[in-house]
C-alpha positions as CSV (number, residue, x, y, z in Angstrom):
1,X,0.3,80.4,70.8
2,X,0.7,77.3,69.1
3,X,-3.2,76.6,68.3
4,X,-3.0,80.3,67.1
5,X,-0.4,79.8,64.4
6,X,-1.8,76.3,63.5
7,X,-5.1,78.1,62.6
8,X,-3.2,81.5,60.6
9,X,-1.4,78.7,58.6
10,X,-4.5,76.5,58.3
11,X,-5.7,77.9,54.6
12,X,-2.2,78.4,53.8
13,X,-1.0,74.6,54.1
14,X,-4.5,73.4,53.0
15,X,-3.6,75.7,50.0
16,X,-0.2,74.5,49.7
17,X,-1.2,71.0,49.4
18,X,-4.0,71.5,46.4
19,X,-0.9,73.2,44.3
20,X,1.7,70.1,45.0
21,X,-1.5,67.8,44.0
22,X,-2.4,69.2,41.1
23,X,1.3,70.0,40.3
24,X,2.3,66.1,40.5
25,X,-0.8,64.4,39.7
26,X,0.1,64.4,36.0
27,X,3.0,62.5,36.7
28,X,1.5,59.4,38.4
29,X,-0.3,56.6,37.3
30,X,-3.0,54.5,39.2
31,X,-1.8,51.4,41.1
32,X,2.0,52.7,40.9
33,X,3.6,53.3,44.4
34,X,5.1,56.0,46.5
35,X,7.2,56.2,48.9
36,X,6.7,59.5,50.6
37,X,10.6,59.8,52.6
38,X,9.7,63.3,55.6
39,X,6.2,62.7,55.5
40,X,5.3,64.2,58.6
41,X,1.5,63.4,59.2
42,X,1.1,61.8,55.9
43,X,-1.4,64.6,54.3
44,X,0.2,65.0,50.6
45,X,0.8,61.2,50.3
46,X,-2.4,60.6,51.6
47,X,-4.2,63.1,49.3
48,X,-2.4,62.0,46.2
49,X,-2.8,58.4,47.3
50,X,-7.1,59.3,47.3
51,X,-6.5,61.7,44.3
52,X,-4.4,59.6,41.8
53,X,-4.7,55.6,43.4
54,X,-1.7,55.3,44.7
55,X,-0.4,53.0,47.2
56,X,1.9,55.1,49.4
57,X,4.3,54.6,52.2
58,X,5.9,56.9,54.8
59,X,9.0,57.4,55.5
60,X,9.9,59.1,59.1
61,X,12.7,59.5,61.5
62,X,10.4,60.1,64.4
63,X,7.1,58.6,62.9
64,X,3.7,60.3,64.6
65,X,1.1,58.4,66.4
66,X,-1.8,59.4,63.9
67,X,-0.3,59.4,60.5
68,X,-3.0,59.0,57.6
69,X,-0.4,56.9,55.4
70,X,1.7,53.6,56.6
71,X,4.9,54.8,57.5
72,X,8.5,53.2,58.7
73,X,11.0,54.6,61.0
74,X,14.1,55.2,59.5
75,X,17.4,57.3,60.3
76,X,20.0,56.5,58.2
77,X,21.1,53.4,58.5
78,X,20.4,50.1,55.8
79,X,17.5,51.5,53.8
80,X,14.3,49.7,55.1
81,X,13.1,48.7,51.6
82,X,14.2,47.1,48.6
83,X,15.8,48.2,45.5
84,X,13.0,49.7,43.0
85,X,10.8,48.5,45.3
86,X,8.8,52.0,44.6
87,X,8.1,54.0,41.8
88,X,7.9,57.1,42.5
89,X,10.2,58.8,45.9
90,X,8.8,62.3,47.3
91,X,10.6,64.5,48.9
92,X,8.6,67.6,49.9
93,X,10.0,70.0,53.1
94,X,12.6,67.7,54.1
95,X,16.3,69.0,53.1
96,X,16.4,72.2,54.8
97,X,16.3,70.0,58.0
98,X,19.5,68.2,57.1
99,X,22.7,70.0,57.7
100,X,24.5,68.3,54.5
101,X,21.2,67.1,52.1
């Protein structure tokens, strides 16, 4: 069942990810950073990191084995990175996981 729904939702994700690129490509700048907090396997910030130069980092509670961008494990507890230490923060599917976002 599940390789069935991965491959209905296939062209809709791979869709889904060419409209959030173009959508926030304007809005970046080569060489800026990102930090990408959710980022599941890393596809988006991976893509926009290829697309628009950017150096990108994950953020993930339970980080995959696999993911196509660096990523930290983090829960909620002492942010793992510095003040401005990024320019840009995504957030993209994340808050209807959270009970209070």
């Amino acid at each position: 069942m599940k390789a069935l729904l991965r491959r209905l939702h296939a062209p809709v994700y791979e869709k889904r990810l060419e409209v959030l690129c173009e959508l926030l490509s304007p809005h970046l700048e080569p060489g800026e950073s990102l930090l990408d907090v959710g980022c599941g396997s890393g596809q988006l910030g991976s893509r926009l990191a290829e697309r628009c130069g950017l150096e990108v980092q994950g953020l993930e509670v339970r980080p995959r084995g696999g993911c196509l961008i660096p990523v930290t494990a983090y829960s909620g507890g002492g942010f793992p990175f510095d003040d401005d230490a990024f320019d840009t923060v995504l957030l993209a599917d994340i808050l209807h996981h959270e009970p209070e976002p």
